[in-house]
C-alpha positions as a Markdown table, in Angstrom:
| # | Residue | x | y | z |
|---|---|---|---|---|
| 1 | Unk | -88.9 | 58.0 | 82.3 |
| 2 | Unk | -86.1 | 59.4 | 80.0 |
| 3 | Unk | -87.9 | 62.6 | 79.7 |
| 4 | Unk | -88.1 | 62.9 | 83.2 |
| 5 | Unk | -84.1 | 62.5 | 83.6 |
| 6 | Unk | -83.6 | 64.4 | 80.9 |
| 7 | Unk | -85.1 | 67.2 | 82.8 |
| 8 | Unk | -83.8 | 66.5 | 85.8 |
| 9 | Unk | -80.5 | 66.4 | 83.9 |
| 10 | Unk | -81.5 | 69.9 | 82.6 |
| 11 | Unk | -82.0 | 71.6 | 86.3 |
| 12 | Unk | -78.7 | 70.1 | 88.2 |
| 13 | Unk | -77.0 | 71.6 | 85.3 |
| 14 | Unk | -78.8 | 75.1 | 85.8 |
| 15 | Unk | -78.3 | 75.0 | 89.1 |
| 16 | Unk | -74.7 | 74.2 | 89.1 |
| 17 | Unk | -74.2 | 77.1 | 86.7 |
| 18 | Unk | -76.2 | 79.5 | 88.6 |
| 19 | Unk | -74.0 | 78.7 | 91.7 |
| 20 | Unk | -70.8 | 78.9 | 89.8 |
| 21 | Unk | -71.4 | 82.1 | 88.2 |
| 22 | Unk | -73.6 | 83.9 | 90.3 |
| 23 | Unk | -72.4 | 86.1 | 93.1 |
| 24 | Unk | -74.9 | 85.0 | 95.7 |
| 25 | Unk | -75.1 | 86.3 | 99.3 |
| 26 | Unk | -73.8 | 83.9 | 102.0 |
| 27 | Unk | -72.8 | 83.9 | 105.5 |
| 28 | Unk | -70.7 | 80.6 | 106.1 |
| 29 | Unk | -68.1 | 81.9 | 108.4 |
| 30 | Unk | -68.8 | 85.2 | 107.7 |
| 31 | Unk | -67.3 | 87.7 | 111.0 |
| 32 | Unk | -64.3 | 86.2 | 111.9 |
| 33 | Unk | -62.3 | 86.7 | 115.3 |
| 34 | Unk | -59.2 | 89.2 | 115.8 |
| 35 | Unk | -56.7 | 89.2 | 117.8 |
| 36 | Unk | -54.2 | 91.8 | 118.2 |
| 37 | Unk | -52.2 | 93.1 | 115.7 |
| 38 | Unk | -48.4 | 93.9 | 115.9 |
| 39 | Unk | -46.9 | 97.1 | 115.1 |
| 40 | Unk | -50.2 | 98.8 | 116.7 |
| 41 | Unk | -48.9 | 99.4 | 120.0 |
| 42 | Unk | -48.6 | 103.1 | 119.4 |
| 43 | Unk | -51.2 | 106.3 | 118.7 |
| 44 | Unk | -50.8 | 110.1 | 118.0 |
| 45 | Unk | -53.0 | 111.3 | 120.2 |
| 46 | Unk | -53.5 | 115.1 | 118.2 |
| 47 | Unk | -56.3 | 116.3 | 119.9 |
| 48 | Unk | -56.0 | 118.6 | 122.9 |
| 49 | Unk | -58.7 | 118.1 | 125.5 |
| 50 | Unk | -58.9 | 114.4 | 126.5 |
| 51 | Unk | -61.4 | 114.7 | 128.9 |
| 52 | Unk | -63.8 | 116.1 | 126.2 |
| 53 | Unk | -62.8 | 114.1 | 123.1 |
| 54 | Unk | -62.0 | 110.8 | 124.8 |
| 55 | Unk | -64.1 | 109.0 | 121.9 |
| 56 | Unk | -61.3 | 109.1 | 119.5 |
| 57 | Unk | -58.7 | 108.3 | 121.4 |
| 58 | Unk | -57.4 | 105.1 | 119.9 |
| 59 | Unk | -56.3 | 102.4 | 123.0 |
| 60 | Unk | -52.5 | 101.8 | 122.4 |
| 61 | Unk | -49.3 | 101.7 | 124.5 |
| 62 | Unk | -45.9 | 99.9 | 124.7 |
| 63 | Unk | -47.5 | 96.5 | 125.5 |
| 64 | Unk | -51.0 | 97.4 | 124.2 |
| 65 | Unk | -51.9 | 97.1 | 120.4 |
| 66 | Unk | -54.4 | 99.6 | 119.2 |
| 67 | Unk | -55.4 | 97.5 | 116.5 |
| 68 | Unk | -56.8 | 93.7 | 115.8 |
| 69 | Unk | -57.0 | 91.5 | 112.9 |
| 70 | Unk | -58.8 | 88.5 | 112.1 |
| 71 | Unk | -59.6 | 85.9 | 109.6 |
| 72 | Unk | -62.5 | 82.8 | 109.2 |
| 73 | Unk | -60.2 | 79.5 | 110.1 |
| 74 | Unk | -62.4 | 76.6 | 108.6 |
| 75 | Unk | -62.8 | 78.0 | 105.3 |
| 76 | Unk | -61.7 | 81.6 | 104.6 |
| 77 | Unk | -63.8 | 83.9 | 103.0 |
| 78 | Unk | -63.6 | 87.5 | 105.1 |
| 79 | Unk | -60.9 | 89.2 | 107.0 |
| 80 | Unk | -61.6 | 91.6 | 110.0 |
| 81 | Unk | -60.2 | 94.6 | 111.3 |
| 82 | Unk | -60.8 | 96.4 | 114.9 |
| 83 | Unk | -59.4 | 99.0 | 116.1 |
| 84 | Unk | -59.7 | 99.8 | 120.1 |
| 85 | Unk | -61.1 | 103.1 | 121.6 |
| 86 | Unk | -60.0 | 104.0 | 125.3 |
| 87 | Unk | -62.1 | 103.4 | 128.3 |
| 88 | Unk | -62.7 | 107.4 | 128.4 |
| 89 | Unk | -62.7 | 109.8 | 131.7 |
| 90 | Unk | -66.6 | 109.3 | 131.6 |
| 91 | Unk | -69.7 | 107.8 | 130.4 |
| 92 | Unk | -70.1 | 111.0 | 128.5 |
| 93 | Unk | -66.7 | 111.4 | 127.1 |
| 94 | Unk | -65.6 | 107.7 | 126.3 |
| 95 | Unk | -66.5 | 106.5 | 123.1 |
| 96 | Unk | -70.8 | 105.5 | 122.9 |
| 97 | Unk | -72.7 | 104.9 | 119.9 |
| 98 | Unk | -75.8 | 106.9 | 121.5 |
| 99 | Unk | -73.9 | 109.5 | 122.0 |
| 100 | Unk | -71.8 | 109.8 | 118.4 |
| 101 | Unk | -71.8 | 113.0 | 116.9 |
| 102 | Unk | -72.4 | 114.0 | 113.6 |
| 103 | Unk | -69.0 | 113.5 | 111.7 |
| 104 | Unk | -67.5 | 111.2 | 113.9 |
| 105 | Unk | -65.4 | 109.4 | 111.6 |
| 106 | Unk | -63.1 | 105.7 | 111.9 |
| 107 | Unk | -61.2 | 104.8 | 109.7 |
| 108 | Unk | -59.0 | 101.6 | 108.3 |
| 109 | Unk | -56.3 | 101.8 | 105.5 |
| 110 | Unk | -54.8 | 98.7 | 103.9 |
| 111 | Unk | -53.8 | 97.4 | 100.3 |
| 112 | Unk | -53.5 | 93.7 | 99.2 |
| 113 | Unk | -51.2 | 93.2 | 96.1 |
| 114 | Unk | -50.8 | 96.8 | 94.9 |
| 115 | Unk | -54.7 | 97.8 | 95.8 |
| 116 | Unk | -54.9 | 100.2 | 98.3 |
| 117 | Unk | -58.5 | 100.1 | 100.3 |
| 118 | Unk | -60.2 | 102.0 | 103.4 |
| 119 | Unk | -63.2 | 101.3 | 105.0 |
| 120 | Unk | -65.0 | 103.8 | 107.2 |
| 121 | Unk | -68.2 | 104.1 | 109.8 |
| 122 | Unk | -69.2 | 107.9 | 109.7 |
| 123 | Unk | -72.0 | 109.0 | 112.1 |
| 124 | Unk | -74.6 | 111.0 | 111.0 |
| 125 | Unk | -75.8 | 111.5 | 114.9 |
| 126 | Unk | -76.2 | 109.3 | 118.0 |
| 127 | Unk | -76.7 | 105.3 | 116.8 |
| 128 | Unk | -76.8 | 106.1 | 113.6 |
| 129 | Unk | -74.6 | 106.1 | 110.4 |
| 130 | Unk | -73.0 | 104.6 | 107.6 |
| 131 | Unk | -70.1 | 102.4 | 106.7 |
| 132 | Unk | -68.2 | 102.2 | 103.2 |
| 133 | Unk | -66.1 | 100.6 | 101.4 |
| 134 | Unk | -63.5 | 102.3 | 99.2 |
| 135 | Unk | -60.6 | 101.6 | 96.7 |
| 136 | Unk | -57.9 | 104.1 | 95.3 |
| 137 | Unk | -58.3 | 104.3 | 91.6 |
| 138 | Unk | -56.1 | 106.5 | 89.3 |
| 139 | Unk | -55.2 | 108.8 | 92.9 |
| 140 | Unk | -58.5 | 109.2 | 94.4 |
| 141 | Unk | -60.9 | 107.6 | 96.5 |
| 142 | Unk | -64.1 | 105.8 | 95.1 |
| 143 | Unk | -66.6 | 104.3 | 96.9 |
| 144 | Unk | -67.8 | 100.7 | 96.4 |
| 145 | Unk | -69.9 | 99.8 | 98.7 |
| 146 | Unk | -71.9 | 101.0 | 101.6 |
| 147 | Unk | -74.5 | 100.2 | 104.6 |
| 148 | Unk | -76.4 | 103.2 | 106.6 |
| 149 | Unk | -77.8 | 101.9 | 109.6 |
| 150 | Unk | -80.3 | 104.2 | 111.4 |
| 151 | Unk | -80.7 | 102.5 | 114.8 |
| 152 | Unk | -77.8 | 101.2 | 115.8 |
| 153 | Unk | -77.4 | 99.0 | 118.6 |
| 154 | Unk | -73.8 | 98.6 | 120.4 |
| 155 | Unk | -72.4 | 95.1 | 120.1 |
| 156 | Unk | -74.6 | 94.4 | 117.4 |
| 157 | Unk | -72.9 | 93.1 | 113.6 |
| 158 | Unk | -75.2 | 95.0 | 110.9 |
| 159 | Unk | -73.7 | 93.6 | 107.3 |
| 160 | Unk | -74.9 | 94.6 | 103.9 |
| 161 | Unk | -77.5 | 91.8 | 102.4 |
| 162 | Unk | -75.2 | 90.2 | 99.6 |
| 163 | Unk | -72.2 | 90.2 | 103.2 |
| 164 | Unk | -69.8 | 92.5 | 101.1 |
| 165 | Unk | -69.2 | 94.0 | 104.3 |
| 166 | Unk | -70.4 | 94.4 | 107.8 |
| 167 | Unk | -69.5 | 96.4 | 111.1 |
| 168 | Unk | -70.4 | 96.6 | 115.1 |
| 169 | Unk | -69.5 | 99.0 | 117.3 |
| 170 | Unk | -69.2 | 98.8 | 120.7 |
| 171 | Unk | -69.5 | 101.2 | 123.8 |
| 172 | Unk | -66.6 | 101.7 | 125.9 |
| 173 | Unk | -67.2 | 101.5 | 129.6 |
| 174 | Unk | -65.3 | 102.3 | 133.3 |
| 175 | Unk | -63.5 | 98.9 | 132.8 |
| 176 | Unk | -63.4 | 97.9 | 129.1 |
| 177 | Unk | -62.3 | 99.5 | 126.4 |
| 178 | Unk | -64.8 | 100.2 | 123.3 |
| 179 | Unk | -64.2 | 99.0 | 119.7 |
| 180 | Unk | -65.4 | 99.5 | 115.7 |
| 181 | Unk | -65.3 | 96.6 | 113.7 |
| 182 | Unk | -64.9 | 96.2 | 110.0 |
| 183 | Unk | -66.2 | 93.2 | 108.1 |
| 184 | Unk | -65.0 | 92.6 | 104.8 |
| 185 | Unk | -65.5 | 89.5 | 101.8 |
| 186 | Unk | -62.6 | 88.1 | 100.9 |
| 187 | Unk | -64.0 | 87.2 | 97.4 |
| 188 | Unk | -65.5 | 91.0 | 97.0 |
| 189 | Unk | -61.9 | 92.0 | 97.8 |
| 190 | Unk | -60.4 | 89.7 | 94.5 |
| 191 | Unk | -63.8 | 91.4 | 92.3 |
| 192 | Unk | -62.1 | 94.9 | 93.1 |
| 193 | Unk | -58.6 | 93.8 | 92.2 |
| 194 | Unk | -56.9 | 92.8 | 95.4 |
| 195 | Unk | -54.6 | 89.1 | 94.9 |
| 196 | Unk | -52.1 | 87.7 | 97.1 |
| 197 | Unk | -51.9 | 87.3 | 100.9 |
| 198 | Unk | -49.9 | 89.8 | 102.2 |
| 199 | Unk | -52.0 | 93.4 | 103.9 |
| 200 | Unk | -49.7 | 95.9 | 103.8 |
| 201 | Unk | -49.9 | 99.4 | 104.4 |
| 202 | Unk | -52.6 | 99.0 | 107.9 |
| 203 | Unk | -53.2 | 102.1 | 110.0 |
| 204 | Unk | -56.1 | 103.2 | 111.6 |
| 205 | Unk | -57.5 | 107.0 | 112.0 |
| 206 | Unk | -60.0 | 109.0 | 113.9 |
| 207 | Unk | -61.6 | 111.9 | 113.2 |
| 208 | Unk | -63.8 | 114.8 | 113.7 |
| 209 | Unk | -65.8 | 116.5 | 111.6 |
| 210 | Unk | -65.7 | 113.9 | 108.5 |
| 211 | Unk | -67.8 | 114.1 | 105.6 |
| 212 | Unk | -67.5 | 110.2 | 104.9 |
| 213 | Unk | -64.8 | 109.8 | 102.6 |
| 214 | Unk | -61.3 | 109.2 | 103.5 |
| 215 | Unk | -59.2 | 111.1 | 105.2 |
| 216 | Unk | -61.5 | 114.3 | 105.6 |
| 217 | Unk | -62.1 | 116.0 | 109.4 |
| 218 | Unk | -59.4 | 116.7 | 111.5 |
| 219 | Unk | -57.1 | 114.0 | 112.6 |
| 220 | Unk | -57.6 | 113.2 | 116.2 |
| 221 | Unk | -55.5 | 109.9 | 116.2 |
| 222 | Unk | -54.3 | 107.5 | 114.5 |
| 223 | Unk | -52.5 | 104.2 | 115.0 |
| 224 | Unk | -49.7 | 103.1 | 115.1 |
| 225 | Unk | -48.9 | 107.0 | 115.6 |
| 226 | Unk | -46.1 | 107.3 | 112.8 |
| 227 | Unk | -45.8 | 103.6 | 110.8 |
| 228 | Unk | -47.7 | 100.8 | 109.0 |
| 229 | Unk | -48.4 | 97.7 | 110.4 |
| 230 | Unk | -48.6 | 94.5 | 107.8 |
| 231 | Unk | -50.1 | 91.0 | 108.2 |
| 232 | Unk | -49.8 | 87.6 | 106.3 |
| 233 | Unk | -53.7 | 85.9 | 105.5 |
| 234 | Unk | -53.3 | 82.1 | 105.6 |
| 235 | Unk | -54.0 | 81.5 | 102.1 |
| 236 | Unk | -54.5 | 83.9 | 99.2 |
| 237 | Unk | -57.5 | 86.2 | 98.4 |
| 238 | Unk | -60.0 | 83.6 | 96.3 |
| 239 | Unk | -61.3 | 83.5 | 93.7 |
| 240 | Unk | -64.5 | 81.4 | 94.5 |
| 241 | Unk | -66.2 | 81.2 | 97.6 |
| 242 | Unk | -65.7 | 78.3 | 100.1 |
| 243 | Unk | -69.7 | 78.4 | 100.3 |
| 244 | Unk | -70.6 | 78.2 | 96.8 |
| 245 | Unk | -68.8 | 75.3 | 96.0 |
| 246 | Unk | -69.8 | 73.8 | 99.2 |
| 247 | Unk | -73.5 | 74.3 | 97.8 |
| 248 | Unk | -72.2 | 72.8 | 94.0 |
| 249 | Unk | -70.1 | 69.6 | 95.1 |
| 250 | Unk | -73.5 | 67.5 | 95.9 |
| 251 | Unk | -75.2 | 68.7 | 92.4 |
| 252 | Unk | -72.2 | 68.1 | 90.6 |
| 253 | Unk | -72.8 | 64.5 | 91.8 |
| 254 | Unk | -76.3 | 64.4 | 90.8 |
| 255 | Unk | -74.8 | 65.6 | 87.4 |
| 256 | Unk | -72.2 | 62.2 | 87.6 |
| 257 | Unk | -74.8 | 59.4 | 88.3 |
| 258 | Unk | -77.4 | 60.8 | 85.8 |
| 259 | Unk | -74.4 | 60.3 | 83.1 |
| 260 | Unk | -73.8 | 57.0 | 84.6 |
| 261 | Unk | -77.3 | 56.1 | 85.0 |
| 262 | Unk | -77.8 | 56.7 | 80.8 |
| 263 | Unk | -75.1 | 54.1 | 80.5 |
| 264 | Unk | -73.3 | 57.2 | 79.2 |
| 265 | Unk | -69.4 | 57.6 | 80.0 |
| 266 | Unk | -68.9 | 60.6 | 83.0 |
| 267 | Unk | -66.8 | 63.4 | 81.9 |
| 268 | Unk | -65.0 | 64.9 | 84.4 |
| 269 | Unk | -66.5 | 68.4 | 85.1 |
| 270 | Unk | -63.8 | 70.9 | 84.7 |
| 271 | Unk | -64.0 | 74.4 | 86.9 |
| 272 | Unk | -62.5 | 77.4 | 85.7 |
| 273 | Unk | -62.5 | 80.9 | 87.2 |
């Protein structure tokens, strides 16, 4: 009998470990809702031929923000960003994924404590193309992470299989306008250096022509047209996800009463990140 607690002892004590130190892929909460962002109610609007290029024309006015922003409620552990493409002239003009072209380009910019970020869907062709992750590092753009998706379906949230980010688009039509949105961990944020609460710094591009790193193409629009637009999260980025030490509370118990069950006094297990 004490061998077999001893090696049950053994496993909780693994297991615990492995949850506290391993970056395992989790979805608890994981595409949170937006709503509209302030400051967004503006866009450039560069390019010349609306009728023809109505797929980058970002949906923005004096009431309307172009942009939305999100954030998981119950326990945080991504942030979202949307931006809003314009209902279009026509089917064949107005933003589609079946009918991307091949360097269609939409962009996001932000920086959380000093780190500046942009995360990008590039189309390689119609429903198809790739979405990544960067972070300014000593004054130029490196890529950290990305997802290429080769059947894209509209409405559809494609994420990368350890959820360090995600995206859907979705088709414009007659009566509703279309949207990209961008998925991004919280705690993947923290790994690369981001810490606080406050996003600074937000704007949103499209462009044509892009070769899928930031700011390439020609700048069709971008919102708001000339400013930044910033945003408060409700708690800082973390440094442990909510999930894993939802997963490690009921070992860590199992850990208590075996102690207890020895007739051996309970340390208190301390966490440290």
């Amino acid at each position: 009998m004490q061998h077999k607690r001893a090696a049950i002892h053994a496993l909780a004590l693994s297991i615990i470990m492995l949850l506290l130190y391993c970056k395992l892929p989790y979805a608890f909460g994981w595409n949170p809702a937006t709503t509209d962002l302030a400051g967004t109610e503006s866009s450039l609007n560069t390019y010349a031929d609306n009728n023809v290029n109505n797929r980058f024309d970002i949906y923005a006015g004096s009431s309307i923000c172009g942009m939305q922003a999100g954030e998981d409620s119950a326990s945080p552990d991504s942030i979202a960003f949307l931006m809003k493409l314009d209902v279009g002239q026509t089917r064949s003009t107005r933003f589609t994924v079946s009918r991307m072209s091949s360097g269609d380009q939409y962009e996001v910019y932000f920086s959380i404590g000093g780190r500046e970020f942009c995360i990008l869907f590039r189309a390689t062709e119609g429903s198809r193309g790739t979405c990544t992750l960067f972070n300014r590092t000593g004054g130029s753009w490196s890529s950290r992470v990305s997802l290429t998706v080769n059947s894209i379906v509209s409405g559809t949230l494609y994420s990368t299989t350890d959820y360090k980010i995600g995206f859907i688009l979705t088709d414009a039509t007659r009566t509703s306008y279309g949207s990209i949105k961008f998925i991004i961990s919280k705690q993947y944020l923290y790994d690369l250096g981001a810490r606080g609460n406050l996003v600074a710094g937000i704007y949103a591009t499209a462009r044509s022509g892009g070769t899928g790193t930031p700011g390439t193409g020609v700048l069709m629009d971008r919102c708001p047209a000339s400013s930044y637009a910033s945003w408060v999260l409700q708690g800082d980025i973390p440094d442990l996800p909510a999930g894993i030490l939802l997963l490690a509370f009921p070992l860590i118990a199992i850990y208590v009463y075996l102690k207890r069950s020895k007739g051996m006094k309970a340390y208190g297990l301390k966490i440290s990140c």
